[in-house]
Backbone bond lengths (Angstrom), bond angles and torsions (degrees), N, CA, C in turn:
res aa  C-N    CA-C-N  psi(-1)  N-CA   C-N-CA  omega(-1)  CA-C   N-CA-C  phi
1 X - - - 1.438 - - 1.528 108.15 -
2 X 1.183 124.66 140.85 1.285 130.83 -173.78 1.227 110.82 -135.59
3 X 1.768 113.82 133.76 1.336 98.41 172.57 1.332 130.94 -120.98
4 X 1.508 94.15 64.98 1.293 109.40 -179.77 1.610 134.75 71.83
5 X 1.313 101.32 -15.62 1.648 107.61 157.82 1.735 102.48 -48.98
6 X 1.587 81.13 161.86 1.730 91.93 -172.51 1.279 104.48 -118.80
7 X 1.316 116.79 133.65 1.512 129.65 -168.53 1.398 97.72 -81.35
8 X 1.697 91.32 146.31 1.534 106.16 174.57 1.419 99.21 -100.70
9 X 1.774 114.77 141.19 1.011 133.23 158.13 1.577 141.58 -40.48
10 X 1.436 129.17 105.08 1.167 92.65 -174.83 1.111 153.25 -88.83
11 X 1.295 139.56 168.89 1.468 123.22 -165.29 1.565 109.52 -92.46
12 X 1.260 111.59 150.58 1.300 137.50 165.39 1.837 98.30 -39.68
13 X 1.532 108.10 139.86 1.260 126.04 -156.39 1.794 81.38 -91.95
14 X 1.255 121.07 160.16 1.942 133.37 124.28 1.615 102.82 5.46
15 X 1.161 122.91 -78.01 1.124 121.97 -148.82 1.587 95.65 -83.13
16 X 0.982 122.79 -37.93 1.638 99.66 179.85 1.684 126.76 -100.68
17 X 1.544 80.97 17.37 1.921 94.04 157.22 0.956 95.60 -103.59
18 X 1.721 150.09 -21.91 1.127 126.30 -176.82 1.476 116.46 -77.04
19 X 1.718 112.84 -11.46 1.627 109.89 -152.69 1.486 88.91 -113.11
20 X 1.236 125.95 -33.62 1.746 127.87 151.69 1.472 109.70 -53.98
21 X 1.291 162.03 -22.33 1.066 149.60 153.76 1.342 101.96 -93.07
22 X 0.710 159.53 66.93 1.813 171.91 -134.81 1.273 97.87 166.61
23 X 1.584 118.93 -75.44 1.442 127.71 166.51 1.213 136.65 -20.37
24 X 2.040 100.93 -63.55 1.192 109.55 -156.89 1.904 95.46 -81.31
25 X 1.319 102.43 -13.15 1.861 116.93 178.68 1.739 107.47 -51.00
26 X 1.588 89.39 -58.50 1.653 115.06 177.83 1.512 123.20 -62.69
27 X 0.789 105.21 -14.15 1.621 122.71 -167.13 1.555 106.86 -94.49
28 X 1.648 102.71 -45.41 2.114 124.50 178.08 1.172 85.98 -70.96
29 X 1.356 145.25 -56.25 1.560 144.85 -133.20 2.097 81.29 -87.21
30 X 1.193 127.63 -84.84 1.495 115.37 163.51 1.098 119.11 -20.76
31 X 1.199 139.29 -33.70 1.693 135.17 174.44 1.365 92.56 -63.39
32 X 0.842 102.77 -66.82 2.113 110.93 -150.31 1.711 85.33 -58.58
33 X 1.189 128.59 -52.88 1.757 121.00 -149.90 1.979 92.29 -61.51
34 X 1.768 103.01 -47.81 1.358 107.13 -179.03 1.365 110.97 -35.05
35 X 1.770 119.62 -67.83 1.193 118.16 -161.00 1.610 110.27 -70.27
36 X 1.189 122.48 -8.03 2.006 119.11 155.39 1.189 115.08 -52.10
37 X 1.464 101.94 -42.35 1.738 114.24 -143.51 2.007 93.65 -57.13
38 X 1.522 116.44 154.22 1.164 113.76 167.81 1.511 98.21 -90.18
39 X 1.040 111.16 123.66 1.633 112.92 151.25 1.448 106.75 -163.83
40 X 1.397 112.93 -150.91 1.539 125.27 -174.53 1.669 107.64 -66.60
41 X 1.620 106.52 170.52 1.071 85.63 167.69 1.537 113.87 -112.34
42 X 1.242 115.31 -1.98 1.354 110.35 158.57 1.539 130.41 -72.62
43 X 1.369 104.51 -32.91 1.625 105.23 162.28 1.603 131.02 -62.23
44 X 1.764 101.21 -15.91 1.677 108.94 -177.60 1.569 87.75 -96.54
45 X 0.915 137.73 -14.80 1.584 114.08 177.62 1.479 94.49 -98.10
46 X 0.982 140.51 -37.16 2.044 127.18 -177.73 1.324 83.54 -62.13
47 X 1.422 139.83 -57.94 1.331 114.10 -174.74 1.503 144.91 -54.15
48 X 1.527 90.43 -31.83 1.408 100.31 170.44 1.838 124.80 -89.49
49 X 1.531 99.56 -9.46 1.229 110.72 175.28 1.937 109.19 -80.57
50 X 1.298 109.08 -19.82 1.293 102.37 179.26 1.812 113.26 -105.47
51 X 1.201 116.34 -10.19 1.567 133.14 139.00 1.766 119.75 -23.78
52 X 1.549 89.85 -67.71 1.274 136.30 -173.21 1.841 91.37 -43.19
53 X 1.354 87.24 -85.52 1.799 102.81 172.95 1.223 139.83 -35.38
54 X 1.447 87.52 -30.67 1.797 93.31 170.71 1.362 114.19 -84.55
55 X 1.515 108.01 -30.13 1.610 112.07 -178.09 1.844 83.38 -69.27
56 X 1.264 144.72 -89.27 0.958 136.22 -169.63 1.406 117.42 -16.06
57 X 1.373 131.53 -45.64 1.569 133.64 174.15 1.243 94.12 -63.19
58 X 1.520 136.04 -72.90 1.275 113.60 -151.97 1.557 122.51 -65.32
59 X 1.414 114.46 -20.44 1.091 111.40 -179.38 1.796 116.41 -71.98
60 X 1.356 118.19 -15.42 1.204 116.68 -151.99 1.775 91.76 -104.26
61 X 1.313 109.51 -21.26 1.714 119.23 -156.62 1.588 90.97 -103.44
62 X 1.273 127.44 -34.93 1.027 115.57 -175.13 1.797 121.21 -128.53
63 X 1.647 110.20 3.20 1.062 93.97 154.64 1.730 127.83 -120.68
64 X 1.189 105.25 -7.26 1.647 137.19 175.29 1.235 105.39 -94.89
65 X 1.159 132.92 15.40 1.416 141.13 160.37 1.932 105.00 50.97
66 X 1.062 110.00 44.28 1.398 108.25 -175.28 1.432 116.22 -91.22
67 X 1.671 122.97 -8.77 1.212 138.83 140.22 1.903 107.25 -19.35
68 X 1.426 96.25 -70.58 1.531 98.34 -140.62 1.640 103.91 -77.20
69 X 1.095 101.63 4.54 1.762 110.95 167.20 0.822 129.75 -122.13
70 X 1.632 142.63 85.93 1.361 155.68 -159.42 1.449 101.31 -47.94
71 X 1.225 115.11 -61.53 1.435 105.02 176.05 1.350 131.54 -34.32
72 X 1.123 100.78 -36.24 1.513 119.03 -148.94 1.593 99.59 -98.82
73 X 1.242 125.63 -23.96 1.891 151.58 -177.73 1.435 63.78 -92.06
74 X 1.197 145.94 -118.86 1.403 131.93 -113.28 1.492 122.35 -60.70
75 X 1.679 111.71 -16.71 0.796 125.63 170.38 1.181 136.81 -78.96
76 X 1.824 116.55 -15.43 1.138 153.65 168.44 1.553 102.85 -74.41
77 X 1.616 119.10 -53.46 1.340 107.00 -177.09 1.477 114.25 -60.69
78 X 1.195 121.28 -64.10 1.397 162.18 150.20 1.774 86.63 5.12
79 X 1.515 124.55 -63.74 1.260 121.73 177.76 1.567 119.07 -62.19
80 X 1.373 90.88 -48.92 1.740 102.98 -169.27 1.479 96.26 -59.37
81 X 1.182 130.29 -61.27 1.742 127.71 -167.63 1.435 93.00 -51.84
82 X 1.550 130.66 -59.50 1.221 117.33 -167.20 1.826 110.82 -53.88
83 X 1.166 106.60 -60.89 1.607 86.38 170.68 1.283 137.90 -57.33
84 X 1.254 106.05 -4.19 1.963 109.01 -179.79 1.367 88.01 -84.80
85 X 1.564 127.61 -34.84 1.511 108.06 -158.90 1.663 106.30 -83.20
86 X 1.767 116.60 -30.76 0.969 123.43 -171.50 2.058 101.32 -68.90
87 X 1.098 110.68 -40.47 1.637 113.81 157.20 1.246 122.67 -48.90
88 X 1.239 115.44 -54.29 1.644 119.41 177.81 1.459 118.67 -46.13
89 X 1.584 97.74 -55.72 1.714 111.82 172.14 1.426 116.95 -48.31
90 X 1.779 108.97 -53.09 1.459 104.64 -174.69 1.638 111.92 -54.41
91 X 1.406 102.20 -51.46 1.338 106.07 -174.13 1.485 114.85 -37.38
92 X 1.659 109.36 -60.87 1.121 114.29 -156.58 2.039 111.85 -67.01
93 X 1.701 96.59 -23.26 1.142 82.77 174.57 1.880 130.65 -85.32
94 X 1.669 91.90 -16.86 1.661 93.92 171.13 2.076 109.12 -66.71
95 X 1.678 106.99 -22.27 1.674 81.76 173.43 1.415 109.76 -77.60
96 X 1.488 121.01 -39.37 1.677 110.25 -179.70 1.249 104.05 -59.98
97 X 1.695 150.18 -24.94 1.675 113.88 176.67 1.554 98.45 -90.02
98 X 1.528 143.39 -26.59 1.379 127.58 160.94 1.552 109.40 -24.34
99 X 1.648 110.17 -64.47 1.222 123.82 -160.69 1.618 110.02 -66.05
100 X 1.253 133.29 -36.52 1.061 148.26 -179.17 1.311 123.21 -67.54
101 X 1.493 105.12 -44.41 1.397 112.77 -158.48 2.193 92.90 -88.45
């Protein structure tokens, strides 16, 4: 029987704050090697823009508890794709006026 109080969520144990900050460690350490790397410069920002994104997923899935609410995960994806695509576009259009101009 419940009376209607609203349960608090629970939090992520030790171990998966340790392996989410492990990540988000691994993820900066890939940033930094990216921005050495010689290449384009539109290919080092899609790279780092999808870097970017994953640090954005993990933070939202595993420390904002957005896992434990489907709604709320779909709504999370639902954003994230929209900004990868709205990124994708920009990108792609700063190489066609590089290329153009």
């Amino acid at each position: 029987m419940t009376d209607g109080a609203a349960t608090v969520p629970a939090r992520p144990g030790g171990l998966a704050l340790g392996a989410t900050f492990a990540a988000l460690i691994a993820l900066t350490s890939l940033e930094l090697i990216v921005v050495g790397l010689a290449m384009e410069r539109a290919a080092r920002i899609t790279a780092l823009a999808g870097l970017l994104m994953a640090k954005v997923g993990l933070v939202l899935f595993l420390l904002m508890h957005a896992r434990q609410n489907r709604r709320s995960a779909r709504l999370t994806l639902v954003a994230i794709g929209f900004a990868a695509g709205v990124a994708v576009v920009l990108m792609l259009e700063t190489v066609y006026r590089v290329n153009v101009t």
